[in-house]
Structure formats: C-alpha cells, structure tokens
LUMPATI-980254 format. One line per 2 residues: number of its first residue (from 1); for each residue x, y negated, z of C-alpha. Coordinates in steps of 0.5 Angstrom, whole numbers, plus 2048, in hexadecimal, padded with zeros to 3 digits. Layout:
<rs>
NUM = X/Y/Z; ...;
</rs>
This chain:
<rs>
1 = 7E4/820/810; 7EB/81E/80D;
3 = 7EB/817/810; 7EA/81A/817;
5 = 7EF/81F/815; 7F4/81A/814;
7 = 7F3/816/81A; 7F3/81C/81E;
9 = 7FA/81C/81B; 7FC/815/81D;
11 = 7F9/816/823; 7FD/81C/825;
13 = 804/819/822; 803/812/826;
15 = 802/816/82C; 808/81A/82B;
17 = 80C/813/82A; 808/80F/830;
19 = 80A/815/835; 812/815/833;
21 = 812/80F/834; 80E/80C/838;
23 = 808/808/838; 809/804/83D;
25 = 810/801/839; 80C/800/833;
27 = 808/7FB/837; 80D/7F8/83A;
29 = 810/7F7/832; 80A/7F3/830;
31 = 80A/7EF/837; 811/7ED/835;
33 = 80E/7EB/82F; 80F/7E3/82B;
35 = 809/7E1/82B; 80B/7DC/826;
37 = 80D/7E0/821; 809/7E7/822;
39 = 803/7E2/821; 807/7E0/81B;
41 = 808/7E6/818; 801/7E9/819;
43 = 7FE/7E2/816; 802/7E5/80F;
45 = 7FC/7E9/80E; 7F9/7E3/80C;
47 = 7FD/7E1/805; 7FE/7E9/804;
49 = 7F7/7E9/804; 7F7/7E3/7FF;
51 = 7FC/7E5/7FA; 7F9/7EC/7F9;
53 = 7F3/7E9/7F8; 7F6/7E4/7F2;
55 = 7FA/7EA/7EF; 7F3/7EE/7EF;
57 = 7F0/7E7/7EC; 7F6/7E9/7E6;
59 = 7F4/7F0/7E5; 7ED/7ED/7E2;
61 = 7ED/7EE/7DA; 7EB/7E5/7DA;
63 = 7EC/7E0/7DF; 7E6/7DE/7E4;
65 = 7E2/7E5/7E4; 7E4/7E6/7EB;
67 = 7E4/7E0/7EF; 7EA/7DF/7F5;
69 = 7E5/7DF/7FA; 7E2/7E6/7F7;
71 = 7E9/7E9/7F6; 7EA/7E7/7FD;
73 = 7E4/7EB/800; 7E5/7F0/7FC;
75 = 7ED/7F1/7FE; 7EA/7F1/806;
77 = 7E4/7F6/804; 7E9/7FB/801;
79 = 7EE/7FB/807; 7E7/7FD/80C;
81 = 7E5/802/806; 7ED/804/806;
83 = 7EC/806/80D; 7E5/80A/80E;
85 = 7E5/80D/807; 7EA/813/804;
87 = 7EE/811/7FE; 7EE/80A/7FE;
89 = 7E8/809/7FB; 7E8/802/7FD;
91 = 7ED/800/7F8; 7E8/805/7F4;
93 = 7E2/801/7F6; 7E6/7FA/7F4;
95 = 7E6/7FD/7ED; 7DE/7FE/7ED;
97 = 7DE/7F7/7EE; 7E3/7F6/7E9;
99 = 7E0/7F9/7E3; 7D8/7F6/7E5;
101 = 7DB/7EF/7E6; 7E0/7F0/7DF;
103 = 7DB/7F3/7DB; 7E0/7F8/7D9;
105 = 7E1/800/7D9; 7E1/805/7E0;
107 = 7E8/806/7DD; 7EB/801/7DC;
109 = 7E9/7FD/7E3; 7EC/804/7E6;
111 = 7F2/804/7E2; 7F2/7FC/7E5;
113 = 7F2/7FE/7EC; 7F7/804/7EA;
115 = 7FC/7FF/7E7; 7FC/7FA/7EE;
117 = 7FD/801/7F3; 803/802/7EE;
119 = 806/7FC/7EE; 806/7FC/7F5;
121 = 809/802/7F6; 80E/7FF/7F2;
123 = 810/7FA/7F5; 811/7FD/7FB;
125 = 815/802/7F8; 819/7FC/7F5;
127 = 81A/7F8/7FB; 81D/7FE/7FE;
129 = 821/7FF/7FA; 824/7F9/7FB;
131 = 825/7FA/802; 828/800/800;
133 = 82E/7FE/7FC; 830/7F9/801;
135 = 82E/7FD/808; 835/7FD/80B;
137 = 834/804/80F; 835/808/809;
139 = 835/810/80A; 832/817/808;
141 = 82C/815/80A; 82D/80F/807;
143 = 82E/812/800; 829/816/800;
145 = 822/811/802; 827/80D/7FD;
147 = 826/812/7F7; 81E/814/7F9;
149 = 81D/80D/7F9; 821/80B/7F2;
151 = 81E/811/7EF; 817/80F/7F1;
153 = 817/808/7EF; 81A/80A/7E8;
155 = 815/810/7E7; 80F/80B/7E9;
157 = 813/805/7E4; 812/80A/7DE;
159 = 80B/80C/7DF; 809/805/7DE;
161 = 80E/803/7D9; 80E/809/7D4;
163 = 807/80C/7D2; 80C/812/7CF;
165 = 80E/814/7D6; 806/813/7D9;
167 = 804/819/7D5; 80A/81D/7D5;
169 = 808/81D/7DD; 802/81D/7DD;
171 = 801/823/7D8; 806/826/7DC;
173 = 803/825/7E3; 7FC/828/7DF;
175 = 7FF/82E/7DD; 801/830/7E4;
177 = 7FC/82D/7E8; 7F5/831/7EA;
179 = 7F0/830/7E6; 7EC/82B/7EB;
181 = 7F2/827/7EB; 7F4/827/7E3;
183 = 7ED/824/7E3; 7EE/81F/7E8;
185 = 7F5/81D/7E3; 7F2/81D/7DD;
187 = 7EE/818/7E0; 7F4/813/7E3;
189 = 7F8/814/7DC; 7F2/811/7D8;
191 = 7F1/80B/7DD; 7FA/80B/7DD;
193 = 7F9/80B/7D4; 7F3/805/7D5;
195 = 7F8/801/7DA; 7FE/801/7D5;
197 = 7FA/800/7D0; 7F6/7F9/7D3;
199 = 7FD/7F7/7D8; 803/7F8/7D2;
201 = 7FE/7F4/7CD; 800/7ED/7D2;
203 = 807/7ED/7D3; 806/7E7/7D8;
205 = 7FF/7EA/7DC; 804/7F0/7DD;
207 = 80A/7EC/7DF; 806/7E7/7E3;
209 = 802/7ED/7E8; 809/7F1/7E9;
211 = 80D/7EA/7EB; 807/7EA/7EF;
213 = 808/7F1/7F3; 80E/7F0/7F4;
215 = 80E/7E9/7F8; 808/7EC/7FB;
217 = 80A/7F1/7FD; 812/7ED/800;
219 = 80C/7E9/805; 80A/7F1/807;
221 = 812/7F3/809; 812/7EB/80B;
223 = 80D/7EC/811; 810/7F2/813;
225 = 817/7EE/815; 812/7EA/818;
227 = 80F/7EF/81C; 816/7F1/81F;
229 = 818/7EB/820; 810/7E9/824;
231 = 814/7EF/829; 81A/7EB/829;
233 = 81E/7F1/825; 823/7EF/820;
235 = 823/7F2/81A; 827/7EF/814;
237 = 823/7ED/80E; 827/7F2/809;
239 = 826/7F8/80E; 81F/7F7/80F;
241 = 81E/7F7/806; 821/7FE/807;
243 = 81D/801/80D; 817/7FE/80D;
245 = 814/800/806; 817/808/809;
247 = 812/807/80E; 80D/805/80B;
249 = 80E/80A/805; 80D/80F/80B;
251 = 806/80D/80D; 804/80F/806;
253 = 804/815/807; 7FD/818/807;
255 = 7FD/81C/80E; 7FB/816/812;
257 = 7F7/810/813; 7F9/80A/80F;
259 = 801/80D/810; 800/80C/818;
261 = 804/812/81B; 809/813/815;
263 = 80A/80B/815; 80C/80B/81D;
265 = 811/811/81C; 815/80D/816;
267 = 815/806/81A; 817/809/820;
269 = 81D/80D/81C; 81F/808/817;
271 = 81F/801/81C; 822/805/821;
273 = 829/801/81F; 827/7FB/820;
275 = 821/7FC/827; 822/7FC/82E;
277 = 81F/802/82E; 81A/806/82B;
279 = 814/803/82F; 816/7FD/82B;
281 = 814/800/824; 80F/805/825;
283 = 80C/7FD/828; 80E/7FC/820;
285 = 809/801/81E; 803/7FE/822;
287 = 804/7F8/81E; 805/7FA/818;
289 = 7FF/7FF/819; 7FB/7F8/81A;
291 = 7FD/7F7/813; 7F8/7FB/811;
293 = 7F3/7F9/816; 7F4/7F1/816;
295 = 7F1/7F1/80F; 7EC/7F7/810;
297 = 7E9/7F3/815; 7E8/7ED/811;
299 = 7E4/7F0/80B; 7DF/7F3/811;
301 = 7D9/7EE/80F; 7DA/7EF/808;
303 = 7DA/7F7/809; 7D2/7F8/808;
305 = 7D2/7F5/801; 7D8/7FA/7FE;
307 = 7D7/800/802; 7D2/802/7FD;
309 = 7D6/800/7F7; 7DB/805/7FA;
311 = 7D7/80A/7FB; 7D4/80A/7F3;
313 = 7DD/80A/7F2; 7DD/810/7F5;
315 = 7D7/814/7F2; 7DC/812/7EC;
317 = 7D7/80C/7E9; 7DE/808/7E8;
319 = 7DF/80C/7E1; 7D8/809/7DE;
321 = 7D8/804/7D9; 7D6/7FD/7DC;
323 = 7D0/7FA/7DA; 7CF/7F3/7D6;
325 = 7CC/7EE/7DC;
</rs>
C-alpha cells in the first residue's frame, strides 16, 4: 500500500510538472538529444554497477566469500527489490545473503549493509559540499542548503566516527520516540556498535570502502553532467557538484517513488540558470529516473532466485545467526 501511495504521489506531481510545462516541449528536448553522449551517459550504468559491486566484495569479513559475479547479480536484484518492495529491502536482502555466504552473524551482515547506505550519503553530502564552496551565485538561499548540508554531513561523520555520540543519539531518539520505533532503534544501535566494532578493527578495510564511495559516487554526479550535456545544456562541472547532489538528496524523501516527483521539482529549480528552458530539466529527470530503472531492469532474470531471500528479510530472519555449511 505504501508503495502504490508513493507512486500516486509521483504521479500526481509529474502531471502538475508536464502540464506547466508542456509535454510536448519535453518531447522535443529528448529529440534534440546527442546521441553520442546520451548513449554515454546511459552506458555509465555499467561501471557504476561494477564498482558497487566490488565495494560490496570489500564489506565481506575475508576476500573471496562473494564472488565478482555474485556481488554484481546481487547489487541488480537489490535495484529491482529496491522499486517493488517498501523500506529498501533490496539492500536488506543483500544482507540475507551476505550473512549465509559469510557465515557470519545477522547482526553483522545488517550493520555491513547499514555502513555501505552511510558511506553513501556521505559522500554526496561531501561532493556537494564541494560544489558548494566553489558555486559562484552565493545567496540566502545559497547559505542556507549550504549550513543544512555541512551540518548533515558532520552529524553523519560523528555517528561513524565516534561510538560516544552514537549512543548519546541514539539513547536520545529512544527516549522520545514511540514505543514500536524505540524498538526498531534498538535494533539499528546494536548492528551500528557490531559495525564500529569489525570496520575500526581495520583501518585499511574502512579507508579502502570510504575512497571507494566517494569515487563511487563522483561517477554518479559525473553521469548526471553527462545527461545535460546529452540535451546539449551547458552546465560547468563545479555547478553541476552543487546542484546535482540537492536534487537528488530531494528524491530521498519518503513521499514518492524512487524520489520521482520530489527529484523533477528540484532539477527544474536548481538547472534553471544553466537550460533553455524548463522543458529541458524536467527531460533531466527522466534521464535521471532511468538511473534507477537501467539497473533494475538488468537484475529481472536474477529476481526469482533472491525474492525468497528477501521475503525471509522482511519477516526479520536476517538477525539469525548463520549456520555452519
């Protein structure tokens, strides 16, 4: 039901954006496409799926327990999961497999899976950072997403850092929270402690997972220039560190479907400077929607063999102890 909630809501706002615009404008954007590099920029996919796939290979406890091909099916079935299934339980799924495959506890796979989602936000949160303290239009609005963004970035760096100001947080959000919730955040603290625990313990795991993330993630925003300049738009490469990750920290928010509807908005205001038109960016959006739908539709063969994995996830059998093999 949340999932078809969600996508009402994407629906709705896409047809409040097409109608202000034009849908026939839009079409038009996508005809006057390059398509050298819109082929390009859609082939990026490819080593995005591929370098997640061998951070994913790092997170395991020893080399070799997940092999490359594995970790790639696994990263596909999760995008597919990530779009039918509420909460993300692709990736909890990948944790499923991780903690038969490791032989290690339910715990610790979760708090593996946990880690790789945190890294990720922040290293957007660092590239657009980045961007931000070299954009050149500095205004109110401008110091504003500016001191949310720094601000977030520095709460996400202490929680991984420091074991102290994870408990202090987490106690704290306990004690407020309702009762069903408080469990749930006992819950993620234990995986959180597991997981500063086994990553600390290796200083070159944690380094070598993070610098990963990062590059990871510069080839996401990197495809996303590439999408404007597929619809012949020129963005300069600082701006684009600044604006891109906005619009896609937009998308997260929990009211639509794979960020669509929340993301489209955020494009159309934030590439305005830089498009001929608004036509133009709401075109971003569907390229950027097909981020998400490219890989998705790739891991469609491998989606029988884990849907069961992923429906023992959600019944929670991911904090059961592996079994010896």
């Amino acid at each position: 039901m949340k999932k078809l909630v969600s996508l009402f809501v994407s629906l709705a706002i896409l047809a409040v954006i097409y109608w202000k615009i034009d849908f026939s404008k839009i079409l038009a954007a996508f005809r006057n496409t390059d398509p050298l590099w819109l082929f390009a920029s859609l082939a990026m996919v490819v080593p995005l799926t591929l370098f997640t796939s061998w951070r994913l290979q790092q997170l395991m406890p020893r080399r070799g327990q997940l092999g490359f091909g594995e970790a790639n099916r696994l990263i596909l079935v999760a995008s597919v999961l990530n779009l039918v299934l509420p909460s993300k339980m692709g990736d909890i799924a990948k944790a499923y497999f991780m903690r038969d495959k490791g032989h290690m506890s339910g715990s610790l796979a979760l708090s593996l899976v946990v880690f790789e989602k945190a890294c990720d936000m922040l290293s957007l949160l660092l590239w657009c950072v980045f961007g931000l303290a070299l954009y050149p239009q500095k205004d109110l609005l401008f110091w504003t997403m500016s001191a949310g963004v720094f601000g977030s970035l520095l709460f996400g760096v202490l929680l991984l850092a420091s074991t102290g100001f994870a408990d202090f947080f987490f106690n704290t959000a306990r004690r407020f929270a309702p009762a069903k919730v408080a469990s749930k955040l006992a819950k993620l603290q234990e995986s959180w402690s597991e997981m500063h625990g086994y990553f600390w313990a290796s200083k070159l795991q944690l380094a070598k997972v993070v610098l990963t993330s990062v590059f990871i993630w510069y080839l996401h925003l990197l495809q996303i220039w590439m999408f404007a300049l597929a619809l012949r738009a020129s963005v300069p490469v600082i701006a684009n560190l600044a604006i891109a990750p906005l619009a896609l920290l937009a998308g997260l928010l929990p009211l639509t479907f794979a960020g669509v509807g929340t993301r489209d908005p955020a494009l159309v205001f934030f590439y305005k400077p830089y498009f001929p038109d608004a036509a133009t960016a709401a075109a971003l959006g569907v390229l950027c929607t097909a981020r998400y739908l490219l890989p998705a539709l790739g891991g469609l063969p491998f989606v029988s063999r884990y849907f069961r994995i992923a429906m023992h996830a959600r019944k929670g059998a991911i904090i059961e102890p592996a079994t010896a093999k």
